[in-house]
Structure formats: structure tokens, C-alpha cells
N, C-alpha and C positions, 0 to 999 in steps of 0.2 A: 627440622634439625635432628640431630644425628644422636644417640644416646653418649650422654658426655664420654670421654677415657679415662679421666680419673676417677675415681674412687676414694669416698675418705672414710677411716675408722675413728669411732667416736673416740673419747680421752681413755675412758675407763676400758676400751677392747684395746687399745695399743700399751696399756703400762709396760707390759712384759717385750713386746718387740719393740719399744722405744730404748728401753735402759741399755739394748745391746746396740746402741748407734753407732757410726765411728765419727759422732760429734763432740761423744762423751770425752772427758780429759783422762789422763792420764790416773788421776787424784779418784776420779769419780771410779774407775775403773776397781782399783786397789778397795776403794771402801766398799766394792760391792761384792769383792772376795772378802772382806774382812766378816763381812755377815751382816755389816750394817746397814744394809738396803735387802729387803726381803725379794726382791728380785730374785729370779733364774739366772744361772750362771750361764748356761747354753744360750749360745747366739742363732739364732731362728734361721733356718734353712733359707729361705728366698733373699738373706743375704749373701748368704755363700753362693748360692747358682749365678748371683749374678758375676762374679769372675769366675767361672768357669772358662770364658773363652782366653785368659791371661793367667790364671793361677791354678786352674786347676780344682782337684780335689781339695776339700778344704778338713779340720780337726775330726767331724764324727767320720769321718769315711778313712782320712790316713790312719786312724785309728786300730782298723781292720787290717792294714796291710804295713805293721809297724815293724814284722818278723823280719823282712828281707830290705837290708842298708847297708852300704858301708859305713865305718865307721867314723870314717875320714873322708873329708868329698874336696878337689878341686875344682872350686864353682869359678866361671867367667864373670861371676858379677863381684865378685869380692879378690882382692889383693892377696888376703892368705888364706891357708888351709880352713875347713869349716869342719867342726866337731859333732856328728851327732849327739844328743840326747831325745832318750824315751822321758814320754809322759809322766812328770810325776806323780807316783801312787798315794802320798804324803804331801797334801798342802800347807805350804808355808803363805801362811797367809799377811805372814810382815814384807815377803819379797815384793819387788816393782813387779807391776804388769810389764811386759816383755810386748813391743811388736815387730811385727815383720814389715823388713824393708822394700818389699815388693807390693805385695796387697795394703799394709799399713793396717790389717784388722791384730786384733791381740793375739799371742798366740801361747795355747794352752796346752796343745798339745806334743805330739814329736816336732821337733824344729832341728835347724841345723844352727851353729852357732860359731863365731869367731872368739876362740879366747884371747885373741892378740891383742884387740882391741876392746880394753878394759874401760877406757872413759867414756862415762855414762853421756857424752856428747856424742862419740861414735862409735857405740856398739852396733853389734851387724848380725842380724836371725833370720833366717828361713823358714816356712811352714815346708813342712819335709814334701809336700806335695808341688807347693812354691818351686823348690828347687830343682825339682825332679823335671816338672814340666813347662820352666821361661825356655825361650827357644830364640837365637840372634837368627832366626828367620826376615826376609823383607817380607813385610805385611802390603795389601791395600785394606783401608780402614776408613770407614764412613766419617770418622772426627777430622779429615784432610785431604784434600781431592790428589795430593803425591804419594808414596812410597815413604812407610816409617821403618827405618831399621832402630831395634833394639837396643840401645846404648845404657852404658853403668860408667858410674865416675867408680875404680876400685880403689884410688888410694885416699885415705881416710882424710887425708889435708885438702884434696882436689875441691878444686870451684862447683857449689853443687848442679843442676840443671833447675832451672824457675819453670813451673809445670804453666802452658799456656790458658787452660780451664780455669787453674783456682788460683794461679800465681804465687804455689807455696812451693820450697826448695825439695828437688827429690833426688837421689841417688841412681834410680834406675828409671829409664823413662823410653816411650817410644818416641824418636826425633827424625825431624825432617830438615836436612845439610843445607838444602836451595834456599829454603824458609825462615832460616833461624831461629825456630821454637822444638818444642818438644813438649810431652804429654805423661806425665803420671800415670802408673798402669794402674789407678783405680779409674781417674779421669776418661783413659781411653776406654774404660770397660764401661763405664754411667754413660757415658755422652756416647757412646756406641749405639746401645740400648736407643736414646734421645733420639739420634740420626737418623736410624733405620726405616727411609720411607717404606721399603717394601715389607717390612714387617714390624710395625710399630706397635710398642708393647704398651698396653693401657697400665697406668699409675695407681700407684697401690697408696694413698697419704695416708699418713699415720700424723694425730698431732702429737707434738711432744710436751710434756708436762711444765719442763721449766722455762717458761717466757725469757729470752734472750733477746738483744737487739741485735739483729741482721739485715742485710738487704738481701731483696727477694732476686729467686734467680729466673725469673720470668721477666718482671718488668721493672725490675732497676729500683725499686723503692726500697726505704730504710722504715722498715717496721721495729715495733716494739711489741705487738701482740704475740701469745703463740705462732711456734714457726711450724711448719706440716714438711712433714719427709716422705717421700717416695722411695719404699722400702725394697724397690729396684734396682733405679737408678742413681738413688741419694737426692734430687732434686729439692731443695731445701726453697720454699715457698712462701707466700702469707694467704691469709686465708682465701682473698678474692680471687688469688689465681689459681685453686686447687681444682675450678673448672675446668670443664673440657678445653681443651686446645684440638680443634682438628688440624688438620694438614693443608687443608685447601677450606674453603668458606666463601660466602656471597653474601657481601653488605649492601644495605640500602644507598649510600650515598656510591658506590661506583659500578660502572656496569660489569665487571670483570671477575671472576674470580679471587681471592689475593690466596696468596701462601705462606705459609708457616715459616721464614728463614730464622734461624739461630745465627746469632753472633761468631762461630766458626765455619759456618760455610761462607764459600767464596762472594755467594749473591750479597750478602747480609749490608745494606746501604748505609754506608755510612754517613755520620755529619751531617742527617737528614731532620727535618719537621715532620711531626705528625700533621699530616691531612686531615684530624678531626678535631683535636683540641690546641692544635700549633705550638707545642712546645718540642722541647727537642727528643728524639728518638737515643742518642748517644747512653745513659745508663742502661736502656732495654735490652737482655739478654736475648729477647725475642721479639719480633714485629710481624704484621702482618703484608707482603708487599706484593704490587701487582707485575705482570710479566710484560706486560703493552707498555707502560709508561710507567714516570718514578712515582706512582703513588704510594705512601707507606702510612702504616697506622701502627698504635702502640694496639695490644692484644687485647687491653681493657676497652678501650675506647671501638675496639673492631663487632668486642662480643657484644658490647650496648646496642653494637646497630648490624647484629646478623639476621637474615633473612633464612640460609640455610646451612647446612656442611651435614657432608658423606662422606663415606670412603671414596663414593664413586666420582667425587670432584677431584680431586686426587688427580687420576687419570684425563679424568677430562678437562682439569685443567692444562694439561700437558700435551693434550692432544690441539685444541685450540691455542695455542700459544703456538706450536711450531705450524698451525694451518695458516694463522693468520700471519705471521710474518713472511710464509711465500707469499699470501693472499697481496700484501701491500706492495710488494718485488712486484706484482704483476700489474696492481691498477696506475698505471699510469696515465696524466691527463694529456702527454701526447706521443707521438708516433712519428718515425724517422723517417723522412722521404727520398732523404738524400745524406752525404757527408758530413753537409753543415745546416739544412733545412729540415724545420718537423711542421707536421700539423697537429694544431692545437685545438683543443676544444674548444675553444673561447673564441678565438675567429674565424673569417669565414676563409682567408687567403692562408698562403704557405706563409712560415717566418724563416727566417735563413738569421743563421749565427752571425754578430760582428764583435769584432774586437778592436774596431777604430774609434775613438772618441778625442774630440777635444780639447783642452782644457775650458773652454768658454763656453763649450754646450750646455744648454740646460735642457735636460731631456728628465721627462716623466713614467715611471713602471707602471702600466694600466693595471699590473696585478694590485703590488702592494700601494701604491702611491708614493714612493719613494723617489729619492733622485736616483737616477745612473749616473754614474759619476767613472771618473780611472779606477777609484778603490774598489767599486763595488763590481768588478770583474768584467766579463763576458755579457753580452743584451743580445736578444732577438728581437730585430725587427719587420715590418711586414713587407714581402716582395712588390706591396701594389703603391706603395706611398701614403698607406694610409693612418700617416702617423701613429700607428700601436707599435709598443714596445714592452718587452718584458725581460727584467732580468735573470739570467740563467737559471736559478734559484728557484726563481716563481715561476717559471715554466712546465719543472719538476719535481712540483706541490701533488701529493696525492688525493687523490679523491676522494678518500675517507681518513679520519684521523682522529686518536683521540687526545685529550686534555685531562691532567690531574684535577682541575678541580670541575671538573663536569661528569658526571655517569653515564654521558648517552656518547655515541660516535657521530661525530658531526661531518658534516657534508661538505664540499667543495663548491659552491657559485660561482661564479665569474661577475653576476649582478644580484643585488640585492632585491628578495619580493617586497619592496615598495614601490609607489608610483612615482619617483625619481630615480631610483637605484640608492642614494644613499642610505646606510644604515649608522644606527646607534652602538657600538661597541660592547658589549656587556660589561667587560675587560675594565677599557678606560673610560669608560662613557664621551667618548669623542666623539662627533658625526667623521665617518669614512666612506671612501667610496674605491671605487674597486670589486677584487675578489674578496671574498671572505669564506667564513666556514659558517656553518646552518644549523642549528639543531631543530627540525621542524617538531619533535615531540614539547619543545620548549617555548618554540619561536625565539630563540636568539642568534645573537650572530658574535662572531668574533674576529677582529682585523685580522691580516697575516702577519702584522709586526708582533700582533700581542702571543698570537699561537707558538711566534719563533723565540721570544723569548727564552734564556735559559734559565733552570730553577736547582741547584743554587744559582743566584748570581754575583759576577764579580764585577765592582764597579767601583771608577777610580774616584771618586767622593768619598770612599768609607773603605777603612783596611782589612773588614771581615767579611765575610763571604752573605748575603744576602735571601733571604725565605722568601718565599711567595707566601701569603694567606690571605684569608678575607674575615679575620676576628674583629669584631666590633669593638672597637676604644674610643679613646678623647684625644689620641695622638692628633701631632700635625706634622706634613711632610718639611721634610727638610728643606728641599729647593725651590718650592714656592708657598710655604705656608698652608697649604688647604687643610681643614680638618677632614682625618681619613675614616670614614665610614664603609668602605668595601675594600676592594681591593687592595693590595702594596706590599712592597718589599719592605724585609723588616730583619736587623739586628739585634735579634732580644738583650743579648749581651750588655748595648751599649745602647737600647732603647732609640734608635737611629731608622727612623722610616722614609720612605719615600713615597711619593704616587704612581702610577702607572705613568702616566705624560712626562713625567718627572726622566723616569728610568729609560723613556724612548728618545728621548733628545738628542740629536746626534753631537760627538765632541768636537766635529767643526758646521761651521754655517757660512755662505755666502751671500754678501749683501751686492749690491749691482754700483753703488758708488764707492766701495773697498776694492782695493786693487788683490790682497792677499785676504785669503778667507779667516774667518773672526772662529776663536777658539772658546767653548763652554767653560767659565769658570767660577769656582763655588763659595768663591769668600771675594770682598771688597776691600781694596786697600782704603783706609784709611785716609780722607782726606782735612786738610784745617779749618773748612768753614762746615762740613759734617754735613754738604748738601748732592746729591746724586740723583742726575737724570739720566734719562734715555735719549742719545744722540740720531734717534728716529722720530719716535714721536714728543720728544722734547717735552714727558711730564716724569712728574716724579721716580723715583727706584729705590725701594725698599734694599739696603745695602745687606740685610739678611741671607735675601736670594738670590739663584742662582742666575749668571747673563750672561753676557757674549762679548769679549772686548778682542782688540785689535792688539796686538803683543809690537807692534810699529807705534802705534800712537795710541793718545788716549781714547779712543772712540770706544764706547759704550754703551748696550740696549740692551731691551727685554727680549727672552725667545720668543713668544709671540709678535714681537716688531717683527723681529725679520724671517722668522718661521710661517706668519700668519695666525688669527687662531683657529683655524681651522686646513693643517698641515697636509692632513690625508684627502683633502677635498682640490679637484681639479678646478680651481679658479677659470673665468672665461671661458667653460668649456659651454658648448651650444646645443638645445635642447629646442624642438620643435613641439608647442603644447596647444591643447584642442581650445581650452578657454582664450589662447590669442593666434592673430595671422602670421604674425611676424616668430621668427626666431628672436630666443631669448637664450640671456648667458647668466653664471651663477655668479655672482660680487658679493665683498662681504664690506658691508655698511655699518658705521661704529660712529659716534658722537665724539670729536674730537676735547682733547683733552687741555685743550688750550679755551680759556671764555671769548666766546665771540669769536673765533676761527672763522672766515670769512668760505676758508676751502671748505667748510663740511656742508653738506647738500641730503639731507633724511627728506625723504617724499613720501608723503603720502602710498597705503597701498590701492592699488587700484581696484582692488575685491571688498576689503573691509573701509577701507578709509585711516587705517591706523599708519602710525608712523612706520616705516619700513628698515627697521636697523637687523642685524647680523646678516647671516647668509641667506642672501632672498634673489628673486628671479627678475634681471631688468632687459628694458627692452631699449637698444638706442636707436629706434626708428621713431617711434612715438613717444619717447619722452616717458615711460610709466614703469613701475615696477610691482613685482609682488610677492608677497609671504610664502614661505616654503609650504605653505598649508594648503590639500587639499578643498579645504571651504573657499579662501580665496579663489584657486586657479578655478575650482569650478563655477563661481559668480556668473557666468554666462555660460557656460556650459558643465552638463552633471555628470558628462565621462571626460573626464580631463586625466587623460592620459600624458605621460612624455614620453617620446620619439624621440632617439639619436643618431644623428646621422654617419653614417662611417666617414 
């Protein structure tokens, strides 16, 4: 890690360049010419340099050149004439401190001034160097990615301008017409300084003596302790962020770089969760965010889990950001053979595009495990008949990709490295099967529903936009009760979670003796004997959660009735295994929920001897079935392999 950029001076070394703040009041100002603060009356040079690029020379220097002025000046920022006066040689020490309407520092010395306007609401001063050198030039300026011209309200009644930095009224401001805001020319001078990646000026904090409560302009908190000023930029802090802030940084939890964005650049994510403590990002003046995906962090939370930061990340951040998104432009997982045919890496024949479907087809995506349906667009299918299919979509899934809340870049499969293909979801912890993504430094997998998910999300169960996290609580999801230990969407606002399975559910379903397909709904009407089943498997229904009814009549069930519960796994599909002769299919066996159901059949497995209920391997040649378990299938043989046929 990198030698911090700020810099703090102890209490006792900043007394004297603290009392010349321009935090100080008006009041504080006056007492300090009265004599009653032992203070220096001169304001410490490296505040004045810092407008030099807006104001100029500043009182000890106009000082020197106070011989040659007119007397009378017609300035563009003010309505009337402006009056010179020289510096007074005779301090009146009962006078108001005086400042200037430009910089807004005090002003002591030669200034220009409006005698028209006599009301201490809208008197109007220049620091003679102020006036000499504002300029209604069009600027480009690192506080705004447009073009600021110059603007002044000059008549003294005019609506004032709300500066966009500090949200206080200012008279003369730099403004952007397209944008609707405008800028304080101290603002634009401090947050210039702040901006400047190519030349970023290391922090000078000073603390200051008299504890006020502020919120901090780094990370959004309301402190009460001493507040630390950067005697640069003004940056008015508390004490934990007077740390370095680099520009570019490498934390442990993700593999990317992130960057420094302020709350005025265009990148700066709003309406965002932090990725490490999940609260929300929105007071943070600054966050840390990555360039590949929306991952954001709050600065505190980034510096607890930094690894490294240079300057020379900086750059290399920026170099790797524009390589890798040609790099993703390029990996694609297939290649065009024709107009409407690719080959894909995942089969062995050509797929040629269709767009004919339906409505009574039931057809399966080998990528995601989803249906094709009319809604879901365009599918490829395979030129040889061999039932594959994939929709548009999953076709042009890249091969590498990464995840907010994972640090490594995961892999594209087509099949999962287990001895059936199916995998464990990290995500949802569902069994899927299909493609997936891989992290082999992990060994995990993630479906491609959960990869596409969006984050925020919006979902029509809850009228506020939705977080991904995986914070540890006692919540329970909404739509089926489960208590959430990993994964879920979450409204902290209104304390509104959901699960992963929850959020994947599609908002219609197809049952095969419904004539019109059954729509997801998330409240239960009210019935007078306060009893609810499931018009599938005919047991009880928890009228809390969420189910599937028919908007035609009352029929009614659980998503798992007519989903299955295991949605992403191709039922029936046929698998040749070395422990048996015969071909075997995948079935999912459940104990009916009726006593004594005549229809339910649990068999023994033919490996262990134990009863064979959920998703297990049967065979209807010989009457036997068996447990998804390696030990089982290998009972007679100790490479039990599966083989599928195309």
C-alpha cells in the first residue's frame, strides 16, 4: 500500500491556520479583529493559492499593486457602478467584517464596492484582484463532464443560484444550461483540486478546535467529534476518513480493481448497497466502484479490506477496463456459419435460428433450463433432430464473466464436473442442470438464471426497488416463509425480503389440465370457513404465501405443484450408468400428502436398501430405482460413470 495522501496537523500546530477558516461566522470573524482571540489576523497563503485558478491574486499580493485602478469600475457581475476603496490604514474595529461575493473569503484589503446597495442583505464587494480577473469565458472543468459558462444574478432582488457541491445560494456561479445546476466559484475551485485525476493534490487536514456537529464529506456520517479541514481544498471530514483515499485500490473480497468516484462525476452509482456491510451507499459523498460490474463499497468499509493502491493502479486500472471489455466483444461461445445458423460450442451439429413456436409446445432451453415459450423470443434448434435447443439468449452467454458478489471470474460449462452433470447452485442452492458458470479456484457453480438476474431489482410484490446481499439475519422470505441465511433480495426500508427461488418464479405457469395459463399471486383472498388447498396435490396452503391461481375460476396450488420441485432439472431425461444394463430416467418421488394414498409407490433403493424418495434414478425395465449417490450407483460397480445419449 501506497503512502497515505493526506496528511494531518496535530491541534496545537493548526491553532493559527484553523481560525482563518471560511467556516468561521461572521461573529467569530469580527471578535477576532476586536483583539479578542489572540489569533493572527492574516490568512495563511495555501488558502489563497487555492483560487488562484477563479480569483486570482488574493489581499497580500493586491496589496503591492494597489497604485494603478480606476476609481469607478463597470463590472458584468453586478447591476451598478462599483466604487473603489484602498485598504484601510486605521482599523475600525467595531466595523462588520466585509466579504467578497466571488471567493466569499473576508476581505481586508483593496476591494471594490457597491454603494447602491446599502442593505446588509445585499451589499456587493470585490477583492480588487476578484474583479480584475472573473472572466465569462466558457470553461471545461473537471467538477462536470459539459461546458460551465460564467453566470451572475446582477440585480439584487434576482432568484439567487443553489450551488450543486454545498447547496448554499450564491450570486455568481459557474452553470451548466443542459444540466440545470450550477457551482460556487469556491466549490468549483475545492472540488477541482478533489477531481483532478491527473494531478491529484495530497490533503493537508488541519483539525479544528471547536467540535461542531457536521456530516462528513467523505462518507456521509453525522459526527459530533472534531471536524479535520483540508486546508486546500476545504474538505471538511471526521477523523476516520482523514486517511488516504487513493484513486484506484485492490480489495480482498473482489478481484478488480475499484475507483475512487465522487458523488459529481457522471459514473458515481446511485441508489446503490454496499457490497460489504449492505447498507445503503446514497449519504456517501464518495464510494469505491468497480469498472466490470456494479460492485460498490463505502471507502471505510473498502480501506478495512485493502490489499494494495498506487498511483500506478490508477492507470492500470484504465487500461484493463477498456482491454477487457473488447476482450468480452470478442469471446464468444459461437460462430456464424450461415444467415440464421451458428455453431456452438456445446454441440456437436449446426443450430439454425427459429422463430415458429406454438402455443402448446412444451419445449426445454438445454442452456438455462427454462421453457421457450412466444414471450421468450427467438430459440435455436439442432439441424439433426436431436432435440437441443437454446434460447437466443443462451446461446450468446459469454465465456467468461464476472459476479458482484464473487472475486474470481467464472467460467462458462455447458455441463457440470459431477458424475451426473447436475449441480448445486451456490446462488439458490437448487439442484440445476444445464450450463452454468464455474469457479474452479472455488469449486462452485452458479445457474444462468441466478447470473442474469438484475441488481437492483424490480419486482411486482413490493413497490421499492430491491438489493441483492448475503448478510446473515433471522428474517423470513416473504413468498414462502423460509428463514434466510444466505442469499436475498432485500428492502431495508420496509424490512421486505425475499429468497432466491422466491424471485425466480415466473409470473405465469402452465398446468396441462388448465386450459389458460395460471398467474403468480401474492396475497389470498379471504375465504368464510378460512380453509386452503392446493387444487394439485389436494394438501393444505399456507394462505400467507405466494401460489398460482386461475383468474377464470377458483383453481389454486403451490409453485412447486406445478413448477416441480426441482424446476431446472430435466425430468425423464435418459442416462446410461455403468452400475446398471438398462437405461434409466431422472423422476422425482415424494410421499404423498394425503394418509394412505393408494397412488404413492417409495421403493426401496437398490444400492443401499433405503427408501428412495426425491430426485433419484429409475429404471422401468426392471422395476428398481436408485439414490442420486455415487455409493449407491456404484454398489456393483466402482466406476459408475453417466453416459448421455444425444
Amino acid at each position: 500500500m501506497s503512502e497515505p495522501q493526506g496528511t494531518t496537523k496535530s491541534e496545537g500546530e493548526c491553532d493559527r491556520s484553523s481560525t482563518s477558516s471560511p467556516l468561521r461566522s461572521k461573529q467569530e470573524q469580527k471578535e477576532q479583529q476586536d483583539g479578542r482571540n489572540s489569533d493572527s489576523l492574516s490568512i495563511p497563503k495555501d488558502l489563497h493559492g487555492n483560487y488562484s485558478d477563479i480569483s486570482g491574486k488574493k489581499e497580500m499580493e493586491a496589496q503591492h499593486s494597489s497604485s494603478s485602478h480606476p476609481s469607478k469600475l463597470k463590472h458584468f457581475s453586478h447591476s451598478h457602478e462599483l466604487t473603489f476603496e484602498e485598504e484601510r490604514k486605521k482599523k475600525n474595529y467595531d466595523a462588520e467584517v466585509v466579504f467578497c461575493n466571488a471567493c466569499e473569503e473576508p476581505v481586508f484589503g483593496p476591494r471594490y464596492s457597491c454603494n447602491t446597495c446599502v442593505d446588509p442583505n445585499s451589499t456587493f464587494s470585490l477583492h480588487k484582484s476578484c474583479a480584475e480577473e472573473l472572466s465569462r469565458e466558457i470553461i471545461e472543468h473537471p467538477i462536470h463532464w459539459h461546458e460551465l459558462t460564467f453566470e451572475c444574478k446582477t440585480e439584487p432582488s434576482a432568484e439567487l443560484f443553489t450551488c450543486h457541491a454545498c447547496h448554499q445560494p450564491c450570486r455568481l456561479a459557474y452553470a451548466c444550461s443542459p444540466c440545470d445546476l450550477a457551482f460556487d466559484l469556491k466549490c468549483a475551485s475545492n472540488w477541482g483540486h478533489i477531481l483532478d485525476r491527473e494531478k491529484p493534490h495530497v490533503h493537508q487536514f488541519s483539525v479544528l478546535r471547536k467540535g461542531i456537529p457536521f456530516d462528513c464529506e467523505v462518507c456521509g456520517k453525522s459526527q459530533d467529534s472534531l471536524p479535520y479541514l483540508c486546508t486546500i481544498c476545504h474538505l471538511l471530514v471526521g477523523k476516520e476518513c482523514t486517511q488516504s483515499l487513493p484513486h484506484a485500490i485492490k480489495i480482498s473480497s473482489h478481484e478488480d480493481p475499484l475507483m475512487l468516484i465522487w458523488f459529481l462525476e457522471p459514473l458515481y452509482p446511485k441508489d446503490q448497497i454496499c457490497k460489504i456491510c449492505y447498507t445503503s451507499t446514497n449519504r456517501s459523498r464518495a464510494v469505491y466502484g468497480c469498472g466490470f460490474c456494479d460492485y460498490v463499497a463505502h471507502t471505510l468499509c473498502s480501506m478495512d479490506k485493502i490489499t494494495d493502491a498506487d498511483d500506478a493502479y490508477i492507470q492500470l486500472y484504465i487500461t484493463r477496463l477498456r482491454s477487457f471489455k473488447l476482450k468480452l466483444r470478442e469471446i464468444q461461445p459461437s460462430e456464424r456459419v450461415g444467415e440464421r445458423e451458428i455453431k456452438h460450442f456445446s454441440h456437436d451439429h449446426t443450430l439454425t435460428l427459429n422463430d415458429e413456436l406454438r402455443d402448446n409446445d412444451a419445449i426445454t432451453c438445454n442452456g438455462c433450463m427454462g421453457p421457450i415459450t412466444i414471450s421468450t423470443g427467438n430459440f435455436y434448434c439442432c439441424t439433426q433432430d436431436c432435440l437441443f435447443f437454446l434460447h437466443e439468449k443462451c446461446a450468446r452467454l459469454r465465456k467468461k464473466e464476472l459476479h458482484p458478489f464473487h472475486p474470481h471470474r467464472l467460467q462458462l460449462l455447458t455441463k457440470a464436473h459431477t458424475f451426473d452433470g447436475l449441480f448445486n447452485c451456490r446462488m439458490c442452492h437448487s439442484l440445476s442442470q444445464g450450463f452454468c458458470y464455474y469457479c474452479k479456484r472455488c469449486d462452485i457453480y452458479l445457474d444462468l438464471q441466478c447470473m442474469s438476474i438484475s441488481n437492483p431489482l424490480a419486482h411486482d410484490a413490493h413497490g421499492h426497488t430491491l438489493d441483492l446481499n448475503s448478510s446473515s439475519s433471522k428474517d423470513h422470505c416473504r413468498g414462502c416463509g423460509i428463514s434466510l441465511a444466505d442469499f436475498r433480495f432485500s428492502c431495508f426500508k420496509c424490512k421486505f425480503h425475499l429468497c432466491i427461488p422466491c424471485v425466480k418464479l415466473p409470473a405465469t405457469a402452465r398446468y396441462k389440465y388448465q386450459d389458460d395459463p395460471l398467474k403468480l399471486a401474492y396475497h389470498s383472498v379471504e375465504n368464510e370457513l378460512g380453509e386452503y388447498y392446493c387444487d394439485i396435490c389436494e394438501g393444505e396452503r399456507d394462505p400467507t404465501h405466494w401460489f398460482y391461481k386461475s383468474k377464470h375460476c377458483d383453481f389454486e396450488c403451490h409453485p412447486h405443484c406445478i413448477l416441480g420441485r426441482h424446476p431446472q432439472v430435466k425430468l425423464g431425461s435418459s442416462y446410461k450408468l455403468d452400475a446398471h444394463p438398462h437405461v434409466v430416467t431422472y423422476v422425482d418421488k415424494r410421499r404423498s400428502v394425503i394418509p394412505l394414498d393408494k397412488r404413492e409407490r417409495i421403493l426401496p433403493c437398490n444400492g443401499c436398501g433405503e427408501p428412495c424418495e426425491g430426485l433419484v434414478f429409475e429404471c422401468s425395465v426392471c422395476n428398481k430405482d436408485y439414490h442420486r449417490k455415487e455409493t449407491c450407483l456404484s454398489h456393483y460397480n466402482t466406476t459408475a460413470e453417466v453416459t448421455r445419449p444425444c
